[in-house]
C-alpha positions as CSV (number, residue, x, y, z in Angstrom):
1,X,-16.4,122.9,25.2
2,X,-14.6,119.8,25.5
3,X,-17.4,116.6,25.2
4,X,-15.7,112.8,26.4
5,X,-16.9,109.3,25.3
6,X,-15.8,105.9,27.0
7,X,-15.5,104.1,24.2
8,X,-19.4,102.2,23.7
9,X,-17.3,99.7,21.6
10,X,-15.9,98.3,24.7
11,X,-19.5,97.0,25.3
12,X,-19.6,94.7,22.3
13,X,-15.7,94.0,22.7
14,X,-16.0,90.4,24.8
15,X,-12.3,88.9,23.8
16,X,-12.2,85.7,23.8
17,X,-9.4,84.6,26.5
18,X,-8.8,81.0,25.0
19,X,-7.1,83.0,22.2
20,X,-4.3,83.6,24.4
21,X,-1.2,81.3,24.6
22,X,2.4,80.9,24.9
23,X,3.3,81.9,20.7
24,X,7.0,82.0,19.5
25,X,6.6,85.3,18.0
26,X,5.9,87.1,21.5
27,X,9.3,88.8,21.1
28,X,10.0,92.1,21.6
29,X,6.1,92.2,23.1
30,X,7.5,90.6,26.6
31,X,9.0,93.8,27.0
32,X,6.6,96.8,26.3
33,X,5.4,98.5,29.5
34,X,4.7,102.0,28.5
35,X,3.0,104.9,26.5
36,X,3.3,106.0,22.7
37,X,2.3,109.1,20.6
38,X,0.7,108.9,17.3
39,X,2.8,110.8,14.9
40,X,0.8,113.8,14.0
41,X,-0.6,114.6,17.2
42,X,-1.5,117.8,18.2
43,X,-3.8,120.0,20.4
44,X,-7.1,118.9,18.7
45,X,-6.5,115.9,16.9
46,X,-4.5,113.3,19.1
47,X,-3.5,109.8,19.3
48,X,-2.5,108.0,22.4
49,X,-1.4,104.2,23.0
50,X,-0.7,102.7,26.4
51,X,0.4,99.2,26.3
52,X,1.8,96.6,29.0
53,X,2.4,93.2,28.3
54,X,0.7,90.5,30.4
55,X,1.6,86.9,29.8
56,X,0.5,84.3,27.4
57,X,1.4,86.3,24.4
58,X,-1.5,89.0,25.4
59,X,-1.1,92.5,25.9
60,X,-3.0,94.7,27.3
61,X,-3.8,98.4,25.1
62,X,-5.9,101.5,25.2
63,X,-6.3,104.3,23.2
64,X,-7.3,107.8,24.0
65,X,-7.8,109.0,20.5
66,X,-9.5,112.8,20.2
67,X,-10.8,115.2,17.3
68,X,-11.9,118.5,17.5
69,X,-11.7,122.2,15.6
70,X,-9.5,125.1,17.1
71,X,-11.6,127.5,15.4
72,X,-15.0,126.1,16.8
73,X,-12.8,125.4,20.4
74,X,-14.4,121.7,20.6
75,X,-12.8,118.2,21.1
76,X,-14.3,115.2,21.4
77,X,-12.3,112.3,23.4
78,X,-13.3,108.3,22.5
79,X,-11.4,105.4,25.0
80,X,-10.8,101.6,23.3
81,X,-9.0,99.3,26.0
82,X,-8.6,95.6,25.1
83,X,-6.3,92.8,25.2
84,X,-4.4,91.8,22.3
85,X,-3.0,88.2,20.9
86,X,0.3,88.2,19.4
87,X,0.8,85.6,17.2
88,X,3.6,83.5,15.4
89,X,4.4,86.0,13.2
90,X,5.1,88.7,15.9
91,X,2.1,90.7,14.9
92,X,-0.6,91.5,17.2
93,X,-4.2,92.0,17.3
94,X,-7.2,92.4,18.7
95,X,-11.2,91.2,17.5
96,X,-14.5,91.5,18.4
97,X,-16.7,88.5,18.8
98,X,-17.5,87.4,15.4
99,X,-21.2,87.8,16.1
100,X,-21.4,91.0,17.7
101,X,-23.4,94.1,16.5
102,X,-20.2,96.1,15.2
103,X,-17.6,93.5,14.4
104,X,-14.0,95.5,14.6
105,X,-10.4,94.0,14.2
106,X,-7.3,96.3,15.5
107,X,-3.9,95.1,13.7
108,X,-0.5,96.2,15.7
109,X,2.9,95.6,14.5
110,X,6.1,96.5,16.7
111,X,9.1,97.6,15.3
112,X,12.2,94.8,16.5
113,X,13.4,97.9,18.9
114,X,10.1,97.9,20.3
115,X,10.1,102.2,20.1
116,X,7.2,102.4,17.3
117,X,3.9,100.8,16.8
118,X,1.6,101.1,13.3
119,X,-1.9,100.5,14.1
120,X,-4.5,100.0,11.2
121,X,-8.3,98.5,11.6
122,X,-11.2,96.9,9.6
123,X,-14.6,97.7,10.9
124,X,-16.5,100.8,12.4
125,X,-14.8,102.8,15.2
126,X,-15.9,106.5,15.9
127,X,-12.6,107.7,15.7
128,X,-9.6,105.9,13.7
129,X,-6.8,105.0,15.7
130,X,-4.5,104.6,13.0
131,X,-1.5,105.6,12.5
132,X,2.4,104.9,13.9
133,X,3.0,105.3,17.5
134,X,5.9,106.2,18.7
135,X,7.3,105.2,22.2
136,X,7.3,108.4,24.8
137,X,7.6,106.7,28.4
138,X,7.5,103.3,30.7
139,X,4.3,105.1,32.8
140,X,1.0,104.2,32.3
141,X,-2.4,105.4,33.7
142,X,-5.6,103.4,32.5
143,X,-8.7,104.4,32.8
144,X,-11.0,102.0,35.2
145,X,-12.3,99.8,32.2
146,X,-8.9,98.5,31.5
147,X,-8.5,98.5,35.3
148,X,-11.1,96.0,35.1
149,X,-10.4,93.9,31.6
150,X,-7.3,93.0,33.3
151,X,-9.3,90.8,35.6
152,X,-10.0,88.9,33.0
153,X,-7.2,87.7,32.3
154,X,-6.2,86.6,35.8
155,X,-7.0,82.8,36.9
156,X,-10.6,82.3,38.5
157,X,-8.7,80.7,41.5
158,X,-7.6,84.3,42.4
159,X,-10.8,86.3,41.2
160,X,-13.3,83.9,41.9
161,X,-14.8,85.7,38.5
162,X,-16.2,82.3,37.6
163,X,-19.9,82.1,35.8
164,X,-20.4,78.5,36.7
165,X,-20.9,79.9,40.2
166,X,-23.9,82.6,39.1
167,X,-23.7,85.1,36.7
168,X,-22.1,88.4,38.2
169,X,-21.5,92.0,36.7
170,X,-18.4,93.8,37.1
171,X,-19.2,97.2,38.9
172,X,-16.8,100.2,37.0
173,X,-15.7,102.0,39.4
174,X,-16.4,106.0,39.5
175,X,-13.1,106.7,40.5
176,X,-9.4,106.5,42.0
177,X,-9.1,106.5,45.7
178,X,-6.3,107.2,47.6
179,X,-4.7,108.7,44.2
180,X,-3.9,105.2,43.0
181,X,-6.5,102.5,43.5
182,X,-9.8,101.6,41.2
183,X,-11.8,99.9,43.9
184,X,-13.2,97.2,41.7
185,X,-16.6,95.0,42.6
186,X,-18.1,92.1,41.0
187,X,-21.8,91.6,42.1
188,X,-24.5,88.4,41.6
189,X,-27.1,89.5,39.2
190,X,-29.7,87.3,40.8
191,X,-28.9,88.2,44.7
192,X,-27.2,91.5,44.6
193,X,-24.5,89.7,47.0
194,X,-21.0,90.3,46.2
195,X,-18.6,87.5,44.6
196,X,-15.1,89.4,45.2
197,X,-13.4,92.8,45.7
198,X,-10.1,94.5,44.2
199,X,-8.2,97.1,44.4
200,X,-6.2,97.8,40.9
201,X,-3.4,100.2,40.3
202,X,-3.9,102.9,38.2
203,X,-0.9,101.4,35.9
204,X,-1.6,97.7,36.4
205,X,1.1,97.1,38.2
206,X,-0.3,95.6,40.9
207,X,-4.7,93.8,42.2
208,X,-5.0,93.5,45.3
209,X,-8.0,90.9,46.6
210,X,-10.0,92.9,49.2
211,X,-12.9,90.8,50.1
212,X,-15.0,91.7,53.3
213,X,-14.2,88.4,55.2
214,X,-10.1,88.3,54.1
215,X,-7.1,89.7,55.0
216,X,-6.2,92.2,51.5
217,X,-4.0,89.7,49.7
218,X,-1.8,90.5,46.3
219,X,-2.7,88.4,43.6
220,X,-1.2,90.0,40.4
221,X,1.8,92.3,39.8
222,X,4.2,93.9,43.0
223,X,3.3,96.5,45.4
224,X,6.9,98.1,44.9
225,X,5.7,100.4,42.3
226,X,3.3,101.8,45.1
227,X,5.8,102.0,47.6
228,X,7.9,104.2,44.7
229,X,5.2,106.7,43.3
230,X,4.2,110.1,44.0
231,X,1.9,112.8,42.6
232,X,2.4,116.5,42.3
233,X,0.3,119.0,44.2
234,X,0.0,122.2,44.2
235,X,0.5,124.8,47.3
236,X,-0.7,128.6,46.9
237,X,-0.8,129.2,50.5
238,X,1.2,132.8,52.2
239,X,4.1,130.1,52.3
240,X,3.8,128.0,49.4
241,X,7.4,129.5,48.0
242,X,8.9,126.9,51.1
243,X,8.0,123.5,49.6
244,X,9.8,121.9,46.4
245,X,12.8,123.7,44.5
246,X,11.0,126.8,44.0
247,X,11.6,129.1,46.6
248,X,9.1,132.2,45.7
249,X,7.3,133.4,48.5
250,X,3.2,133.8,47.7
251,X,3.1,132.3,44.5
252,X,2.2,128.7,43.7
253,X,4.2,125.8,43.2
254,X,4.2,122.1,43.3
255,X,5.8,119.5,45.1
256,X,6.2,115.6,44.6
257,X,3.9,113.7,47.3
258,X,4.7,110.6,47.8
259,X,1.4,108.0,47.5
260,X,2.6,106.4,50.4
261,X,3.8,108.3,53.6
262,X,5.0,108.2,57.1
263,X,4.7,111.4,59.1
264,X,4.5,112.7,62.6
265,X,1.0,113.0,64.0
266,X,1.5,116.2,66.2
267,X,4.5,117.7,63.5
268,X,7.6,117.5,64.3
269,X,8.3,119.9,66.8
270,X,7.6,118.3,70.7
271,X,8.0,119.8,73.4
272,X,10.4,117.9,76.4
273,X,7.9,115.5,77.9
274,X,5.4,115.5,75.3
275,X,4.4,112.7,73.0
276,X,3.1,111.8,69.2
277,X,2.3,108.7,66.9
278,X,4.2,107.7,64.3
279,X,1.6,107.3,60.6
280,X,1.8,105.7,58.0
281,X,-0.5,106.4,54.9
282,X,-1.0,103.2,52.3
283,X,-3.9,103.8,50.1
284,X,-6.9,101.5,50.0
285,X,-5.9,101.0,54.2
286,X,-3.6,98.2,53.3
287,X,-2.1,95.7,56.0
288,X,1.4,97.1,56.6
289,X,4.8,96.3,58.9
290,X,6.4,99.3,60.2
291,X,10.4,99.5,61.8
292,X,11.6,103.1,63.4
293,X,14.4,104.0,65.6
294,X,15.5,107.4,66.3
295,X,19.5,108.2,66.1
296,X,19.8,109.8,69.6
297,X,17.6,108.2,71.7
298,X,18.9,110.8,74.6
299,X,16.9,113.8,72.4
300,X,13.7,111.1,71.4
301,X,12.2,107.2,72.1
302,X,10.1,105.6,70.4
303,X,7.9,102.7,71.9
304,X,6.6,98.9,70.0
305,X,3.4,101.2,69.2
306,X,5.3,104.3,67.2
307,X,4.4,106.8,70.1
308,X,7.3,109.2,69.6
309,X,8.3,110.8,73.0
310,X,10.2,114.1,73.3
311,X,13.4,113.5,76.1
312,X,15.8,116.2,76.0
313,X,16.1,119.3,73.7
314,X,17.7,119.0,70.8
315,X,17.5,117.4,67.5
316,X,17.5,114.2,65.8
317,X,16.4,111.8,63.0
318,X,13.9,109.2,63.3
319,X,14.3,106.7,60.4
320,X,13.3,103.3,59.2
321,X,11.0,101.1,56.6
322,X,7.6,100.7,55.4
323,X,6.8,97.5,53.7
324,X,3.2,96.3,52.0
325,X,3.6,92.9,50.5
326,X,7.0,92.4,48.5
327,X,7.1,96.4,48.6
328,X,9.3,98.2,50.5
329,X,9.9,101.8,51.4
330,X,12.5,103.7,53.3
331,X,11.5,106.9,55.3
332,X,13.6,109.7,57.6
333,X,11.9,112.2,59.3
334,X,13.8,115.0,61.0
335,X,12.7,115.9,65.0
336,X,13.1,119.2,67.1
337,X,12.5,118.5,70.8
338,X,12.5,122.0,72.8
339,X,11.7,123.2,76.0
340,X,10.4,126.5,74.5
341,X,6.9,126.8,72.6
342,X,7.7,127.5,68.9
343,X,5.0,128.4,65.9
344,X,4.8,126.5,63.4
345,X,4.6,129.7,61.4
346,X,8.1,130.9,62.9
347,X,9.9,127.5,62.5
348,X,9.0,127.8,58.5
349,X,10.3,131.6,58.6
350,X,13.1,131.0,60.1
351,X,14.5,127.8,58.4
């Protein structure tokens, strides 16, 4: 049995924002996007440290730490996310208010490479995270209260997360949507009305402002990370040996998806005559600009609206950009136009 924990510390763990500034020692810090490994890791006793720096000379962090027994098959998994202030020295760390209930202060010092990072700590935490770190990748994937404490460190003239206005709550979000996105929501307490909507990237790299009465605007980070992503899913379908490298018929295997997409309504098989709609997919249902022409506009045309029509048999490509923001993306899609009715089934068969 396997029991998890967002960290309860988080709850007393109000950073004081003031703290951050512009500090000579910022360093090596300007440059750390990414996720390290505690050294003595292993199945049931784990350390893990995603960091990204902000501006300032603060730096967001979270740890997934976990503990457990192999012989009594039990983990238990504990979450701290939290900004950090680097300071003159080049050393970095991270308090509690002075007067909360379980005043904690989380030390970090980089190496000048930048590849390991030794954590210590003073105070109570239910699981230690020290140790050294040690640099494994540039991804990240928060969980949805870092999602959120980076909102605090954005100005109010983006958020609007501004108390002389009313007191509001954050609302955590219960999970992604559209594989990528924390839909984020901060609420009056008095009214119940909402103050401002976000959408935040799973690894910070990009809020989007999403109010009700606004067009969805970017106001931290790029969309280009978006536009680059993908996730891997699995097939296990009669055919599922036909997508990805793995060509083994019946058995499972995955393939990359891309989070964003452009694809053929009706396939991409039309018959001569017939007609489909170019889609694109951008999670959340973000604003987008679309471009498509098709190479030989004898087999297919395509009209201002992305209905694809289906001329003369044959084949061709249909190609062209998807951009959201400053992000762009670059799509081709192949096209059969026939005057005979094919199966889908047989097209895959036979390819």
């Amino acid at each position: 049995m396997k029991n998890f924990i967002l960290a309860a510390l988080i709850l007393a763990a109000v950073l004081c924002f003031t703290g951050c500034g512009r500090n000579a020692g910022a360093g090596i810090w300007e440059e750390v996007l990414g996720e390290y490994v505690r050294e003595d890791s292993n199945q049931y006793n784990n350390g893990v440290l995603q960091m990204m720096y902000l501006s300032n000379s603060c730096v967001m962090f979270e740890f997934r730490l976990m503990e457990g027994s192999e012989s009594e098959n039990y983990s238990y998994d504990f979450v701290i996310p939290g900004i950090l202030i680097v300071d003159d020295n080049g050393k970095g760390q991270y308090n509690t208010l002075p007067d909360s209930d379980n005043p904690v202060s989380i030390d970090f010092e980089i190496s000048k490479d930048g590849q390991t990072v030794t954590v210590t700590h003073i105070g109570e935490i239910e699981i230690s995270p020290d140790g050294v770190y040690k640099f494994v990748n540039a991804g990240l994937e928060v969980s949805e209260i870092s999602a959120t404490s980076i909102l605090e460190h954005l100005p109010t003239a983006m958020t609007s997360l501004n108390s002389n206005l009313g007191e509001y709550t954050v609302m955590y979000p219960d999970g992604l949507i559209d594989d990528w996105f924390y839909p984020v929501e901060a609420i009056f307490n008095d009214t119940g009305v909402t103050l401002a909507k976000f959408l935040i990237a799973k690894d910070l790299s990009a809020v989007f402002r999403v109010d009700d009465d606004i067009e969805p605007v970017l106001i931290f980070g790029s969309a280009q990370p978006m536009m680059d992503a993908y996730v891997y899913v699995w097939h296990d379908d009669e055919h599922a040996g036909y997508f990805g490298e793995d060509e083994v018929i019946g058995e499972a295997v995955s393939e990359p998806k891309y989070i964003v997409t452009v694809i053929i309504e009706d396939g991409i098989v039309l018959m001569s005559g017939q007609s489909s709609r170019l889609n694109a997919f951008v999670p959340g249902g973000l604003p987008f600009i679309l471009t498509m022409e098709a190479v030989d506009e004898d087999i297919v045309k395509i009209d201002e609206n992305g209905v694809v029509w289906g001329i003369s048999e044959g084949e061709t490509t249909i190609s062209g950009t998807l951009e959201v923001e400053d992000g762009i993306g670059y799509y081709s899609i192949e096209i059969y136009v026939t005057n005979d009715v094919i199966e889908y089934e047989e097209l895959i068969l036979d390819d």
